[in-house]
MARMARVEX-748161 format. One record per residue (C-alpha): residue in one letter; residue number from 1; y, x, z. Coordinates in nm, 4 decimals, decimal comma, padded with zeros to 6 digits, m for minus. Each point is the difference from the previous one (the first is absolute). Example, Ala and Ser with C-alpha at 12.3 -4.5 7.8 and 13.67 -1.06 7.14 Angstrom:
! residues 2
+------+-----+----------+----------+----------+
: code : pos :       c2 :       c1 :       c3 :
+------+-----+----------+----------+----------+
:    A :   1 : m00,4500 :  01,2300 :  00,7800 :
:    S :   2 :  00,3440 :  00,1370 : m00,0660 :
+------+-----+----------+----------+----------+
This chain:
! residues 366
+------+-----+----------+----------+----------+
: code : pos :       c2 :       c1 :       c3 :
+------+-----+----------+----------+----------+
:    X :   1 : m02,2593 :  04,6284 : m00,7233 :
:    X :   2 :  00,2329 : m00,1861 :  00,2630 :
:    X :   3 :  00,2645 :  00,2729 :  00,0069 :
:    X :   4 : m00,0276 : m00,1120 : m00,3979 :
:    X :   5 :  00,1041 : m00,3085 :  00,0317 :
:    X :   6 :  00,2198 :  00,0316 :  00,3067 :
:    X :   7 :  00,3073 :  00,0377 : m00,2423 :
:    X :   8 : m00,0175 : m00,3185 : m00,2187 :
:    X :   9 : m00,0336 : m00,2240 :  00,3501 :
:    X :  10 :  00,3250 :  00,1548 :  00,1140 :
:    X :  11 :  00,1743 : m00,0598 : m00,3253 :
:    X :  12 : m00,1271 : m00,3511 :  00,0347 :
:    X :  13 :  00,1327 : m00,0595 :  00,3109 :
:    X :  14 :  00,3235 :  00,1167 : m00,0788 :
:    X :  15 :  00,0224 : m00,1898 : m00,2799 :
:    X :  16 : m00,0785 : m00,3014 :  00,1960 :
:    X :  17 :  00,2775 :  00,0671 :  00,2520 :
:    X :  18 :  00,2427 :  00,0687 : m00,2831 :
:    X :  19 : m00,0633 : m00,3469 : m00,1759 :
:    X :  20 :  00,2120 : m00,1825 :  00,2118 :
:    X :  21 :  00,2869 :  00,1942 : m00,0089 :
:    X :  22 : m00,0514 : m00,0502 : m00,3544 :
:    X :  23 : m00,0224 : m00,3432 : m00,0314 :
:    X :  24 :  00,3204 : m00,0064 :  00,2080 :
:    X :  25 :  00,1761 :  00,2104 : m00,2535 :
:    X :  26 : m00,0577 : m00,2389 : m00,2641 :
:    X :  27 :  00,2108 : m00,2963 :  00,1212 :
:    X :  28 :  00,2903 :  00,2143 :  00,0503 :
:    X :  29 :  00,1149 : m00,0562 : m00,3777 :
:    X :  30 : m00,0492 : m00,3498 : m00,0537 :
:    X :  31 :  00,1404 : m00,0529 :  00,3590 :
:    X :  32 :  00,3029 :  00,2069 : m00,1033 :
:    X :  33 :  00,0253 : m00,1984 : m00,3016 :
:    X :  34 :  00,0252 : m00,3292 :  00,2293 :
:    X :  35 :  00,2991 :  00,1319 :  00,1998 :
:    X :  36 :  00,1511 :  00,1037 : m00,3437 :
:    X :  37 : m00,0235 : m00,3591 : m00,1417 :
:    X :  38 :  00,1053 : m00,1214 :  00,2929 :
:    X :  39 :  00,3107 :  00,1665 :  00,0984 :
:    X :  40 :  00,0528 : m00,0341 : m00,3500 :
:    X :  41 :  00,0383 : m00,4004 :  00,0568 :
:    X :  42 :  00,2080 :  00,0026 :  00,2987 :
:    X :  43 :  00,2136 :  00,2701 : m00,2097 :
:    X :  44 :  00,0496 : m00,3149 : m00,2992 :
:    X :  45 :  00,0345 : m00,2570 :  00,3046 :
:    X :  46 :  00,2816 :  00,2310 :  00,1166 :
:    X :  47 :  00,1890 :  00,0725 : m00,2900 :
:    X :  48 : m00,0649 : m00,1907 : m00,3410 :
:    X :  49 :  00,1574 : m00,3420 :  00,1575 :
:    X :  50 :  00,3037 :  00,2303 :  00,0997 :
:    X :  51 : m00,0070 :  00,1491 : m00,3805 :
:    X :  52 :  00,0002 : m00,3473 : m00,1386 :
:    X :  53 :  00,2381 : m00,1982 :  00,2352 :
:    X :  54 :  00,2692 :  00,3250 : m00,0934 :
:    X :  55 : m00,0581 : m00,0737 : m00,3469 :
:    X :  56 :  00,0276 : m00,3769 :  00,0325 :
:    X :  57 : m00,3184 : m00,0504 : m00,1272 :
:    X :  58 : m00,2247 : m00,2963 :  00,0849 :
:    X :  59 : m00,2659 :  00,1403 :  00,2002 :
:    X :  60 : m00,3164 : m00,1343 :  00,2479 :
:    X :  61 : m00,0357 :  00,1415 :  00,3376 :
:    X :  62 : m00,3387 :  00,1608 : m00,0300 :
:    X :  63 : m00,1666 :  00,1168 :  00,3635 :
:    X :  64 : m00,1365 :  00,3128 : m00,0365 :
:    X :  65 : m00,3735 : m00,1367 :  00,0957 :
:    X :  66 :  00,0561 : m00,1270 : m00,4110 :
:    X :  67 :  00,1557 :  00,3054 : m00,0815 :
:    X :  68 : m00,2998 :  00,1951 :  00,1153 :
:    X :  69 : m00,2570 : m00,2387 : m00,1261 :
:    X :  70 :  00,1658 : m00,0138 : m00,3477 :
:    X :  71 :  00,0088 :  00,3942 : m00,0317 :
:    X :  72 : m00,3417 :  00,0119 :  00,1229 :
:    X :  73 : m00,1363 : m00,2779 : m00,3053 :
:    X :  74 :  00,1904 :  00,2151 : m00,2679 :
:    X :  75 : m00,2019 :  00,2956 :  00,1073 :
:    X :  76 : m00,2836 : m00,1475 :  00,0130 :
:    X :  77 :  00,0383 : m00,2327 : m00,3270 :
:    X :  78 :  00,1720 :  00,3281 : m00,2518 :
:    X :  79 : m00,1319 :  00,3208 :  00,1118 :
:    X :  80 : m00,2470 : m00,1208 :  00,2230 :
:    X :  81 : m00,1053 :  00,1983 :  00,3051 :
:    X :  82 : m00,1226 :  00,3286 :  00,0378 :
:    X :  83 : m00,3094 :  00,0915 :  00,1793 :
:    X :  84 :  00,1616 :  00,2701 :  00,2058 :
:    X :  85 :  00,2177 : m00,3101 :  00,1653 :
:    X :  86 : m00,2894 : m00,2930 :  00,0456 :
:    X :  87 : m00,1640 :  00,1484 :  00,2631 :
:    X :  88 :  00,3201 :  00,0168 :  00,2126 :
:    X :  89 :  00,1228 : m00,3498 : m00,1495 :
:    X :  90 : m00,2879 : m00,1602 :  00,1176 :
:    X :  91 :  00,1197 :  00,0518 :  00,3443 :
:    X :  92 :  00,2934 : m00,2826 : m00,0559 :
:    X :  93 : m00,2673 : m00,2223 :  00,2203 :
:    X :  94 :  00,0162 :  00,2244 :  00,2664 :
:    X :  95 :  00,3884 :  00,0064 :  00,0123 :
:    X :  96 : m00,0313 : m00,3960 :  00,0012 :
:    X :  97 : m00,2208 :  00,0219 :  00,3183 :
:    X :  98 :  00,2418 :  00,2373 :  00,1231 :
:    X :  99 :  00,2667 : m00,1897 : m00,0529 :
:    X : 100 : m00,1272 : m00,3409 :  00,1701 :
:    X : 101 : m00,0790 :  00,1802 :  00,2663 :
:    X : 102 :  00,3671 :  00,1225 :  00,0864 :
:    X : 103 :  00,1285 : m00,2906 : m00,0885 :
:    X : 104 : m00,1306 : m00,1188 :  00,3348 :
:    X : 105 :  00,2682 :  00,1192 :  00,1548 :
:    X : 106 :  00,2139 : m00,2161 : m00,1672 :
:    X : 107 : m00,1837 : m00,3480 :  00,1347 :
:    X : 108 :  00,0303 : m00,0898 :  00,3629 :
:    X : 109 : m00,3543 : m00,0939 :  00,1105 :
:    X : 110 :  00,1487 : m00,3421 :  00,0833 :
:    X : 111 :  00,1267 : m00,0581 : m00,3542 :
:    X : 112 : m00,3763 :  00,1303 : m00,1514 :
:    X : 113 : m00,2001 : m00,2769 :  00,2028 :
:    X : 114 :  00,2636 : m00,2685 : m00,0720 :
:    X : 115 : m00,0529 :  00,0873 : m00,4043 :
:    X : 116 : m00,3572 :  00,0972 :  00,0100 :
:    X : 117 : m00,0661 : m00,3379 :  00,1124 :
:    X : 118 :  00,2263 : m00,2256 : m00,2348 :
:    X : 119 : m00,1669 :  00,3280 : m00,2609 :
:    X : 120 : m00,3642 : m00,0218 :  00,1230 :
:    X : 121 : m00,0057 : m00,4234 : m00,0164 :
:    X : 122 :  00,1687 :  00,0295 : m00,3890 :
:    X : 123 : m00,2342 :  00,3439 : m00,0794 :
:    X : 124 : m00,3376 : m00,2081 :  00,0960 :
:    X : 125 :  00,1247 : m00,3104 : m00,2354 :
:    X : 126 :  00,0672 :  00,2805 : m00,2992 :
:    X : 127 : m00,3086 :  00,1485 :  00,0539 :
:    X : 128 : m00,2272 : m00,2984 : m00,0111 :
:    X : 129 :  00,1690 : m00,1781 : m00,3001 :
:    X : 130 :  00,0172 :  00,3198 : m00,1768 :
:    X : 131 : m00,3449 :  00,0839 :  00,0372 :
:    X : 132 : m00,0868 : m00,3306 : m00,1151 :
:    X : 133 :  00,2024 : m00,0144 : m00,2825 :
:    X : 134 : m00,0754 :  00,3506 : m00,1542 :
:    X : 135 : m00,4194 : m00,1006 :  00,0503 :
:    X : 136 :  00,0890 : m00,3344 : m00,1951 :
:    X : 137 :  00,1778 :  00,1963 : m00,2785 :
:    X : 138 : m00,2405 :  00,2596 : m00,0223 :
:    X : 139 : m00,2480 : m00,2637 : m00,0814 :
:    X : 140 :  00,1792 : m00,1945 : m00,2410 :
:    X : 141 :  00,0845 :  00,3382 : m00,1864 :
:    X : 142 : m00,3589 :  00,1116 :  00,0638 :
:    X : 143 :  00,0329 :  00,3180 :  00,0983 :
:    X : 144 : m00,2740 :  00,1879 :  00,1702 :
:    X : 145 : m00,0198 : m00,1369 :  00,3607 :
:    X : 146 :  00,0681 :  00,3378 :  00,1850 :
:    X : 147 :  00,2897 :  00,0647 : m00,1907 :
:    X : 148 :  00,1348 : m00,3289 :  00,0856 :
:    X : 149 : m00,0801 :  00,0595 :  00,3641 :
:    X : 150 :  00,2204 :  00,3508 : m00,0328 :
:    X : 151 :  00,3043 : m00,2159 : m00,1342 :
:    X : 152 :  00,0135 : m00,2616 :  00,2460 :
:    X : 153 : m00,0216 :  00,2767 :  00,3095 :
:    X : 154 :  00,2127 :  00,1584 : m00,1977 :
:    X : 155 :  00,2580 : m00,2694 : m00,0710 :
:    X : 156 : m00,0670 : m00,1723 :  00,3518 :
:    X : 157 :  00,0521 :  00,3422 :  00,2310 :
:    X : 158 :  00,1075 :  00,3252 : m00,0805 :
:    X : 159 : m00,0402 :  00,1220 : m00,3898 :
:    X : 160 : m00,1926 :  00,3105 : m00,0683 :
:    X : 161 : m00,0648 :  00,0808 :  00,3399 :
:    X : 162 : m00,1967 : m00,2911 :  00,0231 :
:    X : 163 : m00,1281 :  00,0308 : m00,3321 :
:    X : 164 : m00,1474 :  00,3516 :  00,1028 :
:    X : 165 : m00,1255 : m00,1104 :  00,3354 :
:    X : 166 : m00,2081 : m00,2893 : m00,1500 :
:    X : 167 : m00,1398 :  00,1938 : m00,2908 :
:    X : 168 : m00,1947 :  00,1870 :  00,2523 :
:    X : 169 : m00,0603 : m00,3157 :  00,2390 :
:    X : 170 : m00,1377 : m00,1598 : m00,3016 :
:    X : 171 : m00,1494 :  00,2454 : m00,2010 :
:    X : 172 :  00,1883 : m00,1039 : m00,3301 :
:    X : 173 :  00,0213 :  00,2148 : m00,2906 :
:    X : 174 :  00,2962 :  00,2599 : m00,0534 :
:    X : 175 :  00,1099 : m00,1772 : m00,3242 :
:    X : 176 :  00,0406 : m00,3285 :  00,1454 :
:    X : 177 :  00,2422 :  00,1641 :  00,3059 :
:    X : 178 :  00,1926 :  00,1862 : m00,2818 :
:    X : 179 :  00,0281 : m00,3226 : m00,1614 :
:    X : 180 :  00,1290 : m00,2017 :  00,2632 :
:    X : 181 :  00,1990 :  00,2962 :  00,1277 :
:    X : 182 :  00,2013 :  00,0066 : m00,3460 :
:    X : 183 :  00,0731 : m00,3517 :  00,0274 :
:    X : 184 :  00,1537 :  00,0469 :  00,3611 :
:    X : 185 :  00,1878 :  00,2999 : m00,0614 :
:    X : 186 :  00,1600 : m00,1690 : m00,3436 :
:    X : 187 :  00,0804 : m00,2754 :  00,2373 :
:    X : 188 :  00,1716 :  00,1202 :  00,2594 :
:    X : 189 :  00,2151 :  00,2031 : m00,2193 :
:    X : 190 :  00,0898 : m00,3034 : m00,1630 :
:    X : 191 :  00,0913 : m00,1365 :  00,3376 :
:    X : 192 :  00,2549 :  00,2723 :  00,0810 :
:    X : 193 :  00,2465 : m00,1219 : m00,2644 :
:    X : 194 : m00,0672 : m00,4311 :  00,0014 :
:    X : 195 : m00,0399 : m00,0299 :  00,3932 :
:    X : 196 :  00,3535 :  00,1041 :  00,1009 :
:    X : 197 :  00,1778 : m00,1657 : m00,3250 :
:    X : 198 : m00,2057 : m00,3583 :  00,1022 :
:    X : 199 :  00,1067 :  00,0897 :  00,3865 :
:    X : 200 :  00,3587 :  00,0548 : m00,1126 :
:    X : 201 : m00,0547 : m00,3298 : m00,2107 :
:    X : 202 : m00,1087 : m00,1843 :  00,2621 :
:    X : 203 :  00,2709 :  00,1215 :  00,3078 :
:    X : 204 : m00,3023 :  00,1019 :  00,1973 :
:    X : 205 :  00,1244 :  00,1434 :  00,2903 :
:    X : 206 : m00,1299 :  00,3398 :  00,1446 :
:    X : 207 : m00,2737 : m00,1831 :  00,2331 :
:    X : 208 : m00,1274 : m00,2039 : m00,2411 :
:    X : 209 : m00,0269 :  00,2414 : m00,2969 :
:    X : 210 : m00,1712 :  00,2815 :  00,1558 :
:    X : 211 : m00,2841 : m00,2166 :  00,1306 :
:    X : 212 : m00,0595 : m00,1387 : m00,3360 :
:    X : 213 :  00,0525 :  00,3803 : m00,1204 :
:    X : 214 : m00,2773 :  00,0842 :  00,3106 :
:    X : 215 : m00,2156 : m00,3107 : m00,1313 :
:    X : 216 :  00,0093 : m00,0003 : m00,3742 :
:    X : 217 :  00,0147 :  00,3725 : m00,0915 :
:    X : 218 : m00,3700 :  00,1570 :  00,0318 :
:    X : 219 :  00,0641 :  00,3454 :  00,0375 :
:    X : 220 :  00,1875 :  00,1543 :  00,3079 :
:    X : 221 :  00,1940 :  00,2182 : m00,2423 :
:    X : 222 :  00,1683 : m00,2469 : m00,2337 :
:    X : 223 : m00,0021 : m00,2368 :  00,3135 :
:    X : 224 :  00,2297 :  00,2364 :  00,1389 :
:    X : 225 :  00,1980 :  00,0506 : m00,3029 :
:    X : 226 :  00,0608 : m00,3081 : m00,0751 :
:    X : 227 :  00,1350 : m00,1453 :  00,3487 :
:    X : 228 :  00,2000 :  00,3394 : m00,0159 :
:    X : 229 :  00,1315 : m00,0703 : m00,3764 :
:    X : 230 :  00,1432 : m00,3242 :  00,2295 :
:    X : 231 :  00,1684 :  00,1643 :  00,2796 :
:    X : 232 : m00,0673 :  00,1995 :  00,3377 :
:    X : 233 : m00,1045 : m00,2664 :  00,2003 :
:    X : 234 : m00,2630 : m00,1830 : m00,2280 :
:    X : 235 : m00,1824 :  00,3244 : m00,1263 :
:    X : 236 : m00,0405 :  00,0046 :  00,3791 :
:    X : 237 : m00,1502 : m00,3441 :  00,0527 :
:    X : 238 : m00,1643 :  00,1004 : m00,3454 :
:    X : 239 : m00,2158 :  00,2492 :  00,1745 :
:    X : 240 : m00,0687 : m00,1775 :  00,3288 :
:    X : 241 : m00,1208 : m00,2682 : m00,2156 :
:    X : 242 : m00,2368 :  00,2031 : m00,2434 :
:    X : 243 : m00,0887 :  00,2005 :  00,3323 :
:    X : 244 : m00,1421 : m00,3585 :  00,1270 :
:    X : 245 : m00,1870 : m00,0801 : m00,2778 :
:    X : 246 : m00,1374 :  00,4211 :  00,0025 :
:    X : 247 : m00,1702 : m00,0878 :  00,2962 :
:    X : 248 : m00,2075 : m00,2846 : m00,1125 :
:    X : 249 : m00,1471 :  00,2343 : m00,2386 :
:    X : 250 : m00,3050 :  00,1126 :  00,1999 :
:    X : 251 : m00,1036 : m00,3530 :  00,1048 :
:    X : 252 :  00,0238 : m00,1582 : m00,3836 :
:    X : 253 : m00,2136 :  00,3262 : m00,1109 :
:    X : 254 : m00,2295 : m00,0589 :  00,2234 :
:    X : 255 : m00,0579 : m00,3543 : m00,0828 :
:    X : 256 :  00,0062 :  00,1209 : m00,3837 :
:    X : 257 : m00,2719 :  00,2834 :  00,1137 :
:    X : 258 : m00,2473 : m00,2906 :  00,1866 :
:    X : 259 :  00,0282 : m00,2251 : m00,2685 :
:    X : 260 : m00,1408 :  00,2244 : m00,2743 :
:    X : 261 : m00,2509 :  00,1190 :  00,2194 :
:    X : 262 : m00,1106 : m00,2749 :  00,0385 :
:    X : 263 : m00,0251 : m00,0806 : m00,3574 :
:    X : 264 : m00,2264 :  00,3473 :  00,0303 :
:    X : 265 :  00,2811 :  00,2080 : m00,2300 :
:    X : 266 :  00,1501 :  00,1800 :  00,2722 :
:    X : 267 : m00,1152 :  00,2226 :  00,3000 :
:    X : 268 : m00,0555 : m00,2170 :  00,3315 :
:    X : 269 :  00,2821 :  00,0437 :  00,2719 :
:    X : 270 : m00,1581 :  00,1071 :  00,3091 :
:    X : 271 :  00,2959 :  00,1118 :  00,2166 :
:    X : 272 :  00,2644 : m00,2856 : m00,0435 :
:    X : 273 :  00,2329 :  00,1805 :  00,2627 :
:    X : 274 :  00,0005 :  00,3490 : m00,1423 :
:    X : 275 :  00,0400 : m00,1678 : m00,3207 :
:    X : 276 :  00,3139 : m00,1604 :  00,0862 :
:    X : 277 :  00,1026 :  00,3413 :  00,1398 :
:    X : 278 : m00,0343 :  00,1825 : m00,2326 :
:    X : 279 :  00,1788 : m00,2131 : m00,3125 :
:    X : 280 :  00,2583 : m00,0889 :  00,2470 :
:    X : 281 :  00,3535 :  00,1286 : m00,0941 :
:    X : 282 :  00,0813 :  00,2465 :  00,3000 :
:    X : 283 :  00,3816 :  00,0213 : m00,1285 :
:    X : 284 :  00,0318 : m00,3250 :  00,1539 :
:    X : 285 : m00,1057 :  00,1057 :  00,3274 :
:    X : 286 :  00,2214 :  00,2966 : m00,0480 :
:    X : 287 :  00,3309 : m00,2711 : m00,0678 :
:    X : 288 : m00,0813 : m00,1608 :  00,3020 :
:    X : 289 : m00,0198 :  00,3135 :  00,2314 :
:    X : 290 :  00,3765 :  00,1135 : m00,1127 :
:    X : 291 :  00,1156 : m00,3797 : m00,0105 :
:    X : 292 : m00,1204 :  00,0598 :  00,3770 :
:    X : 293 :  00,1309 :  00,2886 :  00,0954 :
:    X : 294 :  00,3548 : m00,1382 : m00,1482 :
:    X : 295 : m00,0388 : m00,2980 :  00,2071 :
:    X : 296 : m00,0499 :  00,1948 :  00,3316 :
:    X : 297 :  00,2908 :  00,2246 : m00,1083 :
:    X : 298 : m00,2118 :  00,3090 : m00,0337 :
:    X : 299 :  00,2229 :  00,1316 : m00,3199 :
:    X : 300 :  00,3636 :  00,0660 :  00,0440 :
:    X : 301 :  00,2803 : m00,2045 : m00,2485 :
:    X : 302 :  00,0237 :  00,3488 : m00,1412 :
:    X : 303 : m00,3901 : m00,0209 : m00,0360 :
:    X : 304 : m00,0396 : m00,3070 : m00,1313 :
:    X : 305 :  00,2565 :  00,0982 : m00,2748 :
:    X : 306 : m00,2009 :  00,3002 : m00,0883 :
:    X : 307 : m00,3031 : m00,2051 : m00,0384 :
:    X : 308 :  00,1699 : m00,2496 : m00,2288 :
:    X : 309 :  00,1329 :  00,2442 : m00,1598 :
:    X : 310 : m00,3356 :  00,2115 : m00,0403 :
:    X : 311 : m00,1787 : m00,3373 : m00,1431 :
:    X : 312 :  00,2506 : m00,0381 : m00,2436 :
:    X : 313 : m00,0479 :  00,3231 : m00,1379 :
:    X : 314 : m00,4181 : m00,0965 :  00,0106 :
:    X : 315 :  00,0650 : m00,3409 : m00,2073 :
:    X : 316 :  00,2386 :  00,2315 : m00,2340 :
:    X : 317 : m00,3117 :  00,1934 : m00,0613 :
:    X : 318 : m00,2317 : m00,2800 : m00,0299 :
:    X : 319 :  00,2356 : m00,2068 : m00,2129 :
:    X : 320 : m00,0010 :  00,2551 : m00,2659 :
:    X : 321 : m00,3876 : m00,0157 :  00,0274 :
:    X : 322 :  00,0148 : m00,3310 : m00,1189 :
:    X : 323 :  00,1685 :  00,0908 : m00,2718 :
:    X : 324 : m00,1987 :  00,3305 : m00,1141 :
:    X : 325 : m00,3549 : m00,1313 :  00,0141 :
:    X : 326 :  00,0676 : m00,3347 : m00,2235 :
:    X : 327 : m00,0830 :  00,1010 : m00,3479 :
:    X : 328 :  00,0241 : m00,3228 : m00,2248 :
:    X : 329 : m00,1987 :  00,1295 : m00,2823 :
:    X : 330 : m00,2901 :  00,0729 :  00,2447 :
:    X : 331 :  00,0232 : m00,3514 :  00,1476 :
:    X : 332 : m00,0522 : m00,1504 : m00,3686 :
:    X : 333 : m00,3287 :  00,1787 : m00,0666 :
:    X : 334 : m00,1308 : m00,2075 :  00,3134 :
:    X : 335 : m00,0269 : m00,3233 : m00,2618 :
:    X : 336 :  00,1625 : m00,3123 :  00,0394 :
:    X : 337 : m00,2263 : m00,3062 :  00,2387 :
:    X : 338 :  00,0075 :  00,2383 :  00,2773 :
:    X : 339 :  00,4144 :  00,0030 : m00,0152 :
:    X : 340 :  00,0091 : m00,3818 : m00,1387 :
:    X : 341 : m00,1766 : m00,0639 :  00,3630 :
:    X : 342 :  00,2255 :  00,1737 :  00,1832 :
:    X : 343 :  00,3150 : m00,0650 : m00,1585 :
:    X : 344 : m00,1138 : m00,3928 :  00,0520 :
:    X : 345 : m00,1048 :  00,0084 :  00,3141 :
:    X : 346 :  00,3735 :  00,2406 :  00,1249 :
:    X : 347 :  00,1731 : m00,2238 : m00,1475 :
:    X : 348 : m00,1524 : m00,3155 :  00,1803 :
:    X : 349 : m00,0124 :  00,2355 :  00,3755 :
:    X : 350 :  00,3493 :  00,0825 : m00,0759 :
:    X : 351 :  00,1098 : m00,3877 : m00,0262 :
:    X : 352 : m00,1735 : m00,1232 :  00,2496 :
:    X : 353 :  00,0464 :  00,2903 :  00,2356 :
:    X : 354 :  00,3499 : m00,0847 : m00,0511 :
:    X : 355 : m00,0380 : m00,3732 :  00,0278 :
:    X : 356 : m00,1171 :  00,1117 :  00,3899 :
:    X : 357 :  00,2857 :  00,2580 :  00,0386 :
:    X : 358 :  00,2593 : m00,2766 : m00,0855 :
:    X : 359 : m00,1933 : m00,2377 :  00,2226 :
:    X : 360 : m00,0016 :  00,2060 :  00,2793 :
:    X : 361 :  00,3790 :  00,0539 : m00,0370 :
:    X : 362 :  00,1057 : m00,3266 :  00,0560 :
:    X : 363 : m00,2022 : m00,0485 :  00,3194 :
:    X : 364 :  00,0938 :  00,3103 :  00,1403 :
:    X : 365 :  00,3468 :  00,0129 : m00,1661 :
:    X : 366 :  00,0053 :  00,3582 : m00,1302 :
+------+-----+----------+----------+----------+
C-alpha cells in the first residue's frame, strides 16, 4: 500500500516546487505592459511637442510622468484591463519602493536630516489635524465609526497602505476598507492634475511645492507624480516628504489598534515593539542606507548616475500603475458619503497643508 501512494506525494511535491516559478511567470505580462506604457510616455514627451512646435501649433509641455498616467487611465477607463496583465500591474508598488530607494543616492545624508526635520515638525502638525478633522467629519456625516477611522489614517498618513494595515490592526470589515480605499484612490488622481496647475498658480518654488506635494497627497504614488508633474527637484522633495510621513505609519496604527481594543472590537496588542516592526515601511530604511553610502562616497559619479537613472525607469513603471489600476466607474459603485468625506476633508488638508508650506517658506526663505 505505501509503494501505492508513493507516486501522488512526489507529484505533490513537485507541484509545490513548481508554484513559484509559476506565480513568477504571471507578472511578466502586466509588468511588460508597464514598460510599454511607459516608454510609450517618454516617447510623446520626446516627440509630440517637437510635432506641434514644427507645425506652429499651440501646444502644452506634457512630462511624460502625465503622459504615462494618461495612457494608463484610457486603458483602464475604455477597454479596461485584462486579467493576464493585473497580476503583473499590481507590482507598480513595488517599482515605487524601488524607486525611493535609489533615489537615495541622489540626497546627501546632510541634505535628508536638514529636510526630514523642517519635514518631520510639518508631517506631525498634518497628521494630528488631519486625523482630527476626518474623525469630526465622519461624525457629522455619520458614517460607521471604523470606516471613519480608515479615512482619517488614510488621509492623515499614507493612503491605502495605511488603509490595509489598519483594517487588520482594527479588525474592520472589507467593505468599509474598499470604501474608503475608493475615495483615496479617486482623490489622489484628482490631485495629479489641480496640484501642479494651483503650484504653477501660486509661483511655488521647487522647495515649497514638493513638501506640500509630500504633505497633502496620501498615496506615495500620486505623491510622486504630482511633485514630478512640477519638475525634477520637487517630485524629489515630494518623496522625502511622503517618505516622512510613511514612517509614522506604524506608531498611528498602533494607537488606532489600542484604542479599539480597548473598546473590546479589536484583538489586544501584546508585543508593541514587534508591532511597530512589522507595519513599519522598510523602504525607508532602505533610502537611508544608499543616501549613506552616497554620502561616504561608496558609489562612483558614474554610479550614482546609473542609480538615478535606474529609479527613473522604477517611477516610469510605477507612474503608469497609477494610471492602470484607477477605474472611475468602479470608484462610483463605492456610493457617495464615503467620497463626500474624503473629498471634504482633502480639500481642507490640502489648504491648510499649504497654509504651513507657505509659512515655512518665508521663515526659511525657500
Amino acid at each position: 500500500m505505501s509503494e501505492t501512494f508513493a507516486i501522488p506525494q512526489v507529484k505533490q511535491v513537485q507541484v509545490k516546487q513548481a508554484q513559484p516559478n509559476l506565480q513568477f511567470l504571471r507578472v511578466i505580462p502586466g509588468i511588460l505592459l508597464l514598460a510599454a506604457i511607459g516608454y510609450a510616455g517618454k516617447l510623446l514627451e520626446q516627440n509630440v511637442g517637437k510635432y506641434a512646435k514644427s507645425h506652429h501649433w499651440i501646444f502644452p509641455n506634457i512630462e511624460y510622468v502625465l503622459w504615462a498616467i494618461l495612457l494608463g487611465l484610457a486603458i483602464s477607463n475604455t477597454v479596461g484591463v485584462p486579467a493576464i496583465f493585473r497580476a503583473g500591474v499590481s507590482t507598480y508598488e513595488f517599482w515605487l519602493k524601488v524607486g525611493i530607494v535609489l533615489l537615495g543616492a541622489r540626497f546627501l545624508l546632510g541634505d535628508v536630516l536638514k529636510l526630514g526635520g523642517v519635514s518631520l515638525a510639518l508631517v506631525a502638525i498634518e497628521i494630528t489635524g488631519a486625523i482630527a478633522f476626518m474623525t469630526l467629519l465622519g461624525r457629522l456625516f455619520h458614517l460607521k465609526p471604523k470606516l471613519t477611522t480608515l479615512l482619517a489614517v488614510g488621509s492623515a498618513v499614507c493612503g491605502v497602505s495605511a488603509i490595509i494595515a489598519t483594517q487588520g490592526a482594527i479588525d474592520a470589515d472589507e467593505e468599509d476598507s474598499s470604501f474608503a480605499i475608493a475615495a483615496i484612490l479617486a482623490l489622489g488622481a484628482l490631485a495629479l492634475f489641480t496640484f501642479p496647475l494651483i503650484g504653477h498658480a501660486l509661483h511655488l518654488s521647487d522647495h515649497a511645492y514638493g513638501l506640500w506635494a509630500g504633505l497633502a497627497v496620501d498615496n506615495t504614488a500620486e505623491a510622486s507624480a504630482a511633485g514630478a508633474l512640477y519638475s525634477d527637484a520637487a517630485g524629489k522633495l515630494a518623496v522625502l516628504a511622503k517618505t516622512t510621513r510613511n514612517a509614522m505609519i506604524g506608531f498611528v496604527v498602533l494607537a488606532y489598534a489600542i484604542y479599539w481594543a480597548g473598546q473590546g472590537q479589536a484583538k489586544t496588542v501584546k508585543n508593541k515593539a514587534a508591532f511597530l516592526w512589522q507595519k513599519f515601511p522598510k523602504f525607508v530604511l532602505g533610502f537611508l542606507l544608499i543616501s549613506v553610502l552616497a554620502t561616504y562616497h561608496f558609489f562612483s559619479k558614474d554610479q550614482v548616475t546609473a542609480l538615478a537613472n535606474l529609479s527613473r525607469w522604477a517611477f516610469l513603471l510605477t507612474f503608469a500603475g497609477v494610471g492602470l489600476r484607477t477605474n472611475f466607474r468602479e470608484m462610483r459603485k463605492q456610493g457617495l458619503r464615503p467620497f463626500a468625506v474624503g473629498a471634504i476633508g482633502e480639500v481642507a488638508i490640502a489648504v491648510f497643508t499649504l497654509g504651513l508650506v507657505i509659512g515655512a517658506q518665508k521663515i526659511w526663505g525657500w
